[in-house]
N, C-alpha and C positions, 0 to 999 in steps of 0.2 A: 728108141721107139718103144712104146706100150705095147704088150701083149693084145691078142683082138678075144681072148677068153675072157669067160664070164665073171671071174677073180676081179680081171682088171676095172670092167664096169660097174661091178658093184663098190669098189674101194672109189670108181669115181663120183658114184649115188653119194656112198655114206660121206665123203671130204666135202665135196664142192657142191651140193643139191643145197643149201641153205647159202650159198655165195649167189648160187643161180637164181634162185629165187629172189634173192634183194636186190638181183639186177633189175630183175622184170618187174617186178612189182615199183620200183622204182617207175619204170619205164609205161606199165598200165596204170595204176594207182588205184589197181582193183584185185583184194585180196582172193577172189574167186578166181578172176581170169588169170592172176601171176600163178598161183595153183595149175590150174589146166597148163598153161605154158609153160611151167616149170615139166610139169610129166612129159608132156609133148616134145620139150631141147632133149630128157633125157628118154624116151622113143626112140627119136630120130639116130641120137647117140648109139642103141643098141643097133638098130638097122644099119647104120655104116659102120659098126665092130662086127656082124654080121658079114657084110661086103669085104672086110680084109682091112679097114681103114683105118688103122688108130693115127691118131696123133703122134707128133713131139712133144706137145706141149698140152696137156690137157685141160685147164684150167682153161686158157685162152681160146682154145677148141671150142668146149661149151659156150663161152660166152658169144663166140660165131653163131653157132648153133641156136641157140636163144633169139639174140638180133633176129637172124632171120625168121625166125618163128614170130615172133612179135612184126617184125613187115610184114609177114603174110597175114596174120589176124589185121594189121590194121588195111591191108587192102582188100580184105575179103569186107570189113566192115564200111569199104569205102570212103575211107579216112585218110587223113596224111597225117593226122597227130593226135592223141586223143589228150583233152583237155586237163589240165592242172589245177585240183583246187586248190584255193589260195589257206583252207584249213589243212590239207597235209603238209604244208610248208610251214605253218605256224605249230602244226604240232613237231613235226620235226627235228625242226632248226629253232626254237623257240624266238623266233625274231619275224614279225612281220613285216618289218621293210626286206630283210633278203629273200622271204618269200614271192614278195612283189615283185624285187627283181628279178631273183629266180624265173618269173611268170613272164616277165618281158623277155625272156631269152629264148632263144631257139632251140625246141626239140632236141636238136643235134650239139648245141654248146651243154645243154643242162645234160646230158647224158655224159661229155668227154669231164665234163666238172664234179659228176657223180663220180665217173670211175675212178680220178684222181685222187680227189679229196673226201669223199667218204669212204670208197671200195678201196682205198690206195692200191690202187692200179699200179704197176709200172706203165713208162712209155710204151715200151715192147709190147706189155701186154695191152694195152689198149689199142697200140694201132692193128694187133690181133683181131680185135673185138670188132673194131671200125672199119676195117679194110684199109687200114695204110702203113706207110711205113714209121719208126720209130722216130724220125726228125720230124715227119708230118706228125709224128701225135703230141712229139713240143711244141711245133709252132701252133697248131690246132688248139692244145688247151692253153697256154699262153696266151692266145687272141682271145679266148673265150673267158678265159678270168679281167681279161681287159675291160671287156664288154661289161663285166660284172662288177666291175669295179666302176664304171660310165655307170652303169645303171645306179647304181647305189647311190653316184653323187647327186642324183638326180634328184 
């Protein structure tokens, strides 16, 4: 377990605060809001080192911590997903049909596809992220590359 001193938060600032951020920003597609959200995971993060609560695993901690921050903006903005342009997927991915499909995919497939294949995630770590277990995070992106491989052919 991590130390709940101020050493250890900082070392988690300066390693993973640029991993955190390309999650969200991944996830808002708004370089302002992944900004505020990025401070706001690592807030949250000092208030529960604060409480006594470090992690095991810290990396997968934040990106818990993120998620939830980003639910919470998108229900405070009364949203359930915020929209994809199909120019951040072309500048990207430089391919505008994976963008497209990308765009046919669900909120929740295009994020477990992120953290795989661009964040390379472990399974571990992603069912951290997602809330499940590490077989649920194979068959979850598994399906979801299925889905993406349907969409493509389309």
């Amino acid at each position: 377990m991590l130390s709940t001193d101020s050493a250890a938060l900082e070392y988690a600032f300066a390693r993973f605060r640029s991993d955190v951020y390309a999650f969200v920003l991944s996830r808002v597609h708004d370089r302002h809001d992944a900004e505020e959200l990025t401070q706001q995971t690592f807030a949250d993060a000092a208030a529960a080192f604060a409480r006594g609560a470090a992690p095991h695993a810290m990396r997968p901690w934040l990106f818990s911590v993120a998620q939830r921050r980003i639910a919470d903006e998108l229900r405070r903005r009364g949203r359930r997903g915020l929209p994809i342009e199909p120019a951040a997927h072309e500048d990207a991915l430089g391919e505008p049909a994976l963008g497209g499909a990308l765009e046919r995919l669900s909120p929740d497939d295009r994020e477990l596809l992120f953290l795989r294949f661009v964040a390379d995630r472990t399974h571990g770590e992603i069912g951290a992220i997602v809330g499940c277990s590490e077989a649920a995070s194979k068959m979850r992106v598994s399906r979801a590359a299925r889905r993406l491989r349907r969409e493509l052919d389309v």
